[in-house]
N, C-alpha and C positions, 0 to 999 in steps of 0.2 A: 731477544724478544721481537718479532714480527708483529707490527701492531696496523698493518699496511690495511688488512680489512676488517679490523677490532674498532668499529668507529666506536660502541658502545665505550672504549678504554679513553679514547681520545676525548669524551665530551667527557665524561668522567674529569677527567684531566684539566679540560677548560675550566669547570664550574673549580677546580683546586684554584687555579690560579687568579680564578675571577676573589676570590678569598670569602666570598660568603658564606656556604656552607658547610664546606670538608677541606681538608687540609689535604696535602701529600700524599701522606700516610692512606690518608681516608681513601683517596683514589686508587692506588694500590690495593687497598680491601677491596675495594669492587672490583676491581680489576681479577682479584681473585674468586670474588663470585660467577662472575663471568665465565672463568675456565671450567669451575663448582659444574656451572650450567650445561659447560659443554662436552664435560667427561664422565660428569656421573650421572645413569639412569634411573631412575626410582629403584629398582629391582637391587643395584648396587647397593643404594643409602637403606634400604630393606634390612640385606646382609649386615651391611656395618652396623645397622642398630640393634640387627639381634645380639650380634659378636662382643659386644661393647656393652650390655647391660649388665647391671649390678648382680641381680638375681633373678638369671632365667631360671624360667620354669619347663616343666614337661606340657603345660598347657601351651606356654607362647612359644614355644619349640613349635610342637602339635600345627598353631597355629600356620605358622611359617611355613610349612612342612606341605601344608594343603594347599599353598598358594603359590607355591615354587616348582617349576620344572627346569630340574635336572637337565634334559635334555638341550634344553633350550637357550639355559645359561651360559653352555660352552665349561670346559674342564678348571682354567683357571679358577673361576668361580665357585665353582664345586670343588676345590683344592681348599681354601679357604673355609670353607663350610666344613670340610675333614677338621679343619683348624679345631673349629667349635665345638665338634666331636671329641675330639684327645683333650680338649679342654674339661668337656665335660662329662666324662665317663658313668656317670651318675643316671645320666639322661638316656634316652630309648629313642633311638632316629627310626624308622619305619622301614617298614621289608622292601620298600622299592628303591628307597636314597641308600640305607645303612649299606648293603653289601657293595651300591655301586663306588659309595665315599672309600670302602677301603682298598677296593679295587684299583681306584685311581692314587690313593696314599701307596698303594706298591707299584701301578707303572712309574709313579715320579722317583719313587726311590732307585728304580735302576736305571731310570734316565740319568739321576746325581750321583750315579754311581759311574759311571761313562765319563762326567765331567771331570770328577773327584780324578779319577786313574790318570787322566790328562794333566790333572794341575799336579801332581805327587811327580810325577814323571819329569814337569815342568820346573819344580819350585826344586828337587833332591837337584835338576843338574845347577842351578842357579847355587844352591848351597855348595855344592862341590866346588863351586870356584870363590865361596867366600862372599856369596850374597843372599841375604835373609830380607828378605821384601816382609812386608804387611798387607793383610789378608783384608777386604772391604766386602761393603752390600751385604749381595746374596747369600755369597761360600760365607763370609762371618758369619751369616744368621743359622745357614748349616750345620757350622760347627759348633756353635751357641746352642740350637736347638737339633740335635742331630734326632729327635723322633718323628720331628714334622717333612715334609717332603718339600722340595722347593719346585715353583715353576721360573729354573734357569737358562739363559741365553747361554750366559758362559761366566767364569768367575773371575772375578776382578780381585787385581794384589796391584799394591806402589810401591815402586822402590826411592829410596829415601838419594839416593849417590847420582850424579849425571853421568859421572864414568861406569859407575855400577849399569845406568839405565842404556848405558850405548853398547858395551859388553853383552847382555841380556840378549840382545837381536843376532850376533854372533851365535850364542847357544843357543839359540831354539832354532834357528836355520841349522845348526848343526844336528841336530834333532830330529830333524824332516818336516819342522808346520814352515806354511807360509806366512807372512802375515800382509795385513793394510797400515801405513803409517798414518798416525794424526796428529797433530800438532800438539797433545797433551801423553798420545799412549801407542800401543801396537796391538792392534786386535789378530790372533793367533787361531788358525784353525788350520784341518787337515787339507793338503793336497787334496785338490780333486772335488774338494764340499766347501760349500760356505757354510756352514755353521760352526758358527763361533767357540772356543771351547776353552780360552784365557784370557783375557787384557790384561795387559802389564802399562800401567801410569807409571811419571813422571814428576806428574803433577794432578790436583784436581781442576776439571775445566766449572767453573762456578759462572759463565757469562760475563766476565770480567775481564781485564787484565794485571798482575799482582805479582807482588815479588815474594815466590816460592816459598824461598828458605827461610823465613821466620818461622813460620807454620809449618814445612817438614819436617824441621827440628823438635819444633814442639810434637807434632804427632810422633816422632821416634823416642823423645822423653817420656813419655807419658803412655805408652804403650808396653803391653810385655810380651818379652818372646816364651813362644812355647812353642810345642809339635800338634801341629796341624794337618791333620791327614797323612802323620809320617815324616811331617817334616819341618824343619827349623823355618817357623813364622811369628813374625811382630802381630799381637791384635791390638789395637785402637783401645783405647780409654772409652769408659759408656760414654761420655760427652762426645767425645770426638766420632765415636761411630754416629750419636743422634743428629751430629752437624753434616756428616756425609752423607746422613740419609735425608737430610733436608734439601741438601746440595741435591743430588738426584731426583726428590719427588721435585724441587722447582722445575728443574729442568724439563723432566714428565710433563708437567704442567703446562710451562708456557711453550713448550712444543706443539704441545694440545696432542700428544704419543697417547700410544694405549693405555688404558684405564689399569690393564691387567702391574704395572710396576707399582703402581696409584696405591691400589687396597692392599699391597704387600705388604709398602712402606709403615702403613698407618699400621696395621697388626707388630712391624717391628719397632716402631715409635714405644707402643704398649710395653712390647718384652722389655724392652731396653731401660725403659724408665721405674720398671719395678725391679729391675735389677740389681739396682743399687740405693741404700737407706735416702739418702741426700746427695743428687744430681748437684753441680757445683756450675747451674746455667751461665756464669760467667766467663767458662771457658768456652760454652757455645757463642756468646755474642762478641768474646776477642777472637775468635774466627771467622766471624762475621767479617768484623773490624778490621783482620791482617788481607782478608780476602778483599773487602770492600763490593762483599756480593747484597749489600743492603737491601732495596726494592727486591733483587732476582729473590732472595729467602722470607720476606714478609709476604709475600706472594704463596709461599711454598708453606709458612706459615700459619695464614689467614684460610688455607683451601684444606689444611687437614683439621685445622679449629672447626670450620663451615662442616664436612663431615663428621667429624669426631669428634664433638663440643668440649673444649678442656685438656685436649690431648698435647699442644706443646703449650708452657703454660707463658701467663700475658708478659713476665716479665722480660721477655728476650725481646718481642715486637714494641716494648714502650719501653724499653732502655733508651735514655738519654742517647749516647752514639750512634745508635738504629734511626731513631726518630732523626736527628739532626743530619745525618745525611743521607735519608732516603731520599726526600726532595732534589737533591742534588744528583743524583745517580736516576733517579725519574727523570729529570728535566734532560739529562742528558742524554736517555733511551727516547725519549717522543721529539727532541730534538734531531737527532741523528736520524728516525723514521721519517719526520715527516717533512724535513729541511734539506738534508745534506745527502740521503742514501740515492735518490731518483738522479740528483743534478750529477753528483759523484760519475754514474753510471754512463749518463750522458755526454759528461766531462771525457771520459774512458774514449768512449765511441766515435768521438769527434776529433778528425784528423788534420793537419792542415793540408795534406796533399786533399781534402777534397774542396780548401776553398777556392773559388773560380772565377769570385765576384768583389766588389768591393762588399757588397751585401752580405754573401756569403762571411768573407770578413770579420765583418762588424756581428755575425751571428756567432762566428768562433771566438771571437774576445770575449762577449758578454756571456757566453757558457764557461770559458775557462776563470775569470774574474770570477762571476758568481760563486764557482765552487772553490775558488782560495779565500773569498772571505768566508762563505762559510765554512770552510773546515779550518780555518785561525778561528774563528769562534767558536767553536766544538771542543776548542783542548784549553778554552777559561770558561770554570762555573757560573765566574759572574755576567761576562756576555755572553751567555745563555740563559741565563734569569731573565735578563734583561730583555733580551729577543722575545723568550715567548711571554713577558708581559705585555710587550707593543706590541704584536702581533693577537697575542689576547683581547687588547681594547680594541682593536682595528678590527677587530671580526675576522681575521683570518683563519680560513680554513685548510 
């Protein structure tokens, strides 16, 4: 989280710690209006409120329908609006939207059909040698819902094995993609293009740091293999998908990224939860818990409530575990922004071949001190509590 020019998050933050009127938590909810504010347009929260009513009608269709341009909105928009359409078959979209909605429902399907051919291509040599990954995001929602079209980068599968995941870069180099390494995954596309056309994880990147294999195991328990586009793939439990889609919309979010992954999520948020008679949220908030992505997913949480009033429900954001170490995981993101990230840097840059002076000197000791106490303070919750409440009464800004 960058909160370098979020001061709105930062005084947020103050008034938490000053304890008078909002707690943690609380600031973290604003924190999430904040993004609310900065990524969705009216014309967006329009969409979502048509998409999301109980019982539209042909009238508030109608209505909609006269205040919206098509053109104007850009495709992903209008993809979603197709959404509303296959929802509602019942209903009459107007000679100028209806042919262009399904026009754009067929260029997307042969885009995801382009992707599809890449990951079947991708996933059958990976099975050949004895590894059956799981399929996330997008392609799950795909193959979940194979009438809707998706607006895809490229499809994301995890592989559960480290040895499985060092293997993998092997076969698809043998293959002919190139890829970009990241610290979590390998993003794969063709020679010659950047556009993406697989990522293969490892792991998921939730803004955290966490020991994997609790929660890989779990997502491989708890997951079933079947043939997915042809080919031998694990999908996700409905819980475990709704926690990866949460993991993703934070991310979204406090990137402050395009809106366009934003309202996808929230539309799979929906699918997902009516999917099953009774959601078992406890496996979302022990993935919370193994990840220790608390603040990053009440965030993620509080921005699609703010859109979608009711859409992930209260009990996951006021669970006991969430609640008591969100503070903790907060203190230690505005901590690390606004204490230890600037000096760190400077810390870096600061050589001794350039001191010259006794002055000089004396200015390289108190940069490099500076930044070993604070980064020994960084790795205990409790001297960081501590820090930003003196520095809270002191008026420090």
């Amino acid at each position: 989280m960058s909160l370098d020019d979020d001061k709105y998050i930062l005084e947020s933050y103050k008034k938490a710690l000053a304890k008078k009127t909002i707690t943690a938590v609380d600031a973290v909810k604003i924190s999430a209006e904040y993004y609310y504010d900065k990524l969705v347009a009216p014309s967006d929260q329009q969409l979502l409120d048509l998409a999301f009513q109980k019982n539209l009608t042909q009238e508030k269709l109608d209505k909609f329908l006269s205040e919206w341009d098509i053109e104007a909105e850009g495709s992903y928009r209008a993809l979603l609006l197709s959404y509303i359409m296959k929802q509602h078959p019942d209903l009459t979209f107007n000679e100028y939207n209806g042919p262009r909605l399904k026009g754009l429902l067929n260029f997307y399907k042969f885009a995801n059909l382009g992707l599809i051919s890449h990951y079947t291509k991708i996933v059958r040599a990976l099975n050949e040698q004895g590894i059956v990954p799981m399929i996330m995001k997008g392609g799950l929602m795909k193959y979940l819902r194979p009438e809707l079209s998706r607006c895809m980068g490229d499809i994301d599968i995890l592989i559960f094995d480290d040895e499985d995941y060092e293997k993998s870069k092997e076969i698809v180099r043998e293959l002919g993609y190139d890829y970009e390494e990241q610290d979590h995954s390998i993003d794969l596309h063709v020679p010659g293009s950047e556009a993406g056309v697989v990522d293969i994880h490892s792991y998921l990147d939730v803004g955290s740091k966490y020991d994997k294999t609790e929660i890989i195991n779990n997502f491989k328990k708890r997951a079933t293999k079947t043939k997915v586009f042809g080919c031998e793939t694990y999908i996700p439990c409905t819980e475990d998908s709704l926690f990866i889609g949460l993991v993703n919309l934070a991310k979204n979010v406090r990137n402050k990224t395009s809106i366009r992954g934003v309202l996808f999520y929230l539309f799979d948020f929906e699918y997902l939860k009516n999917s099953k008679p009774n959601i078992d949220w406890d496996i979302v908030i022990d993935n919370i818990r193994l990840t220790g992505a608390y603040s990053y997913m009440i965030v993620a949480i509080e921005f699609a409530n703010k859109a979608v009033p009711g859409i992930v429900p209260d009990i996951v954001a006021n669970s006991r575990v969430v609640r008591r170490n969100v503070k903790r995981h907060f203190n230690w993101d505005v901590y690390y922004y606004k204490y230890v990230e600037d000096v760190r840097a400077k810390s870096g840059s600061t050589k001794i071949r350039d001191v010259h002076s006794l002055k000089d000197f004396g200015k390289y000791l108190k940069i490099k001190a500076t930044k070993q106490v604070r980064w020994f303070v960084l790795q205990h919750p409790v001297l960081i509590d501590m820090w930003l409440k003196l520095t809270s009464k002191n008026g420090d800004k």
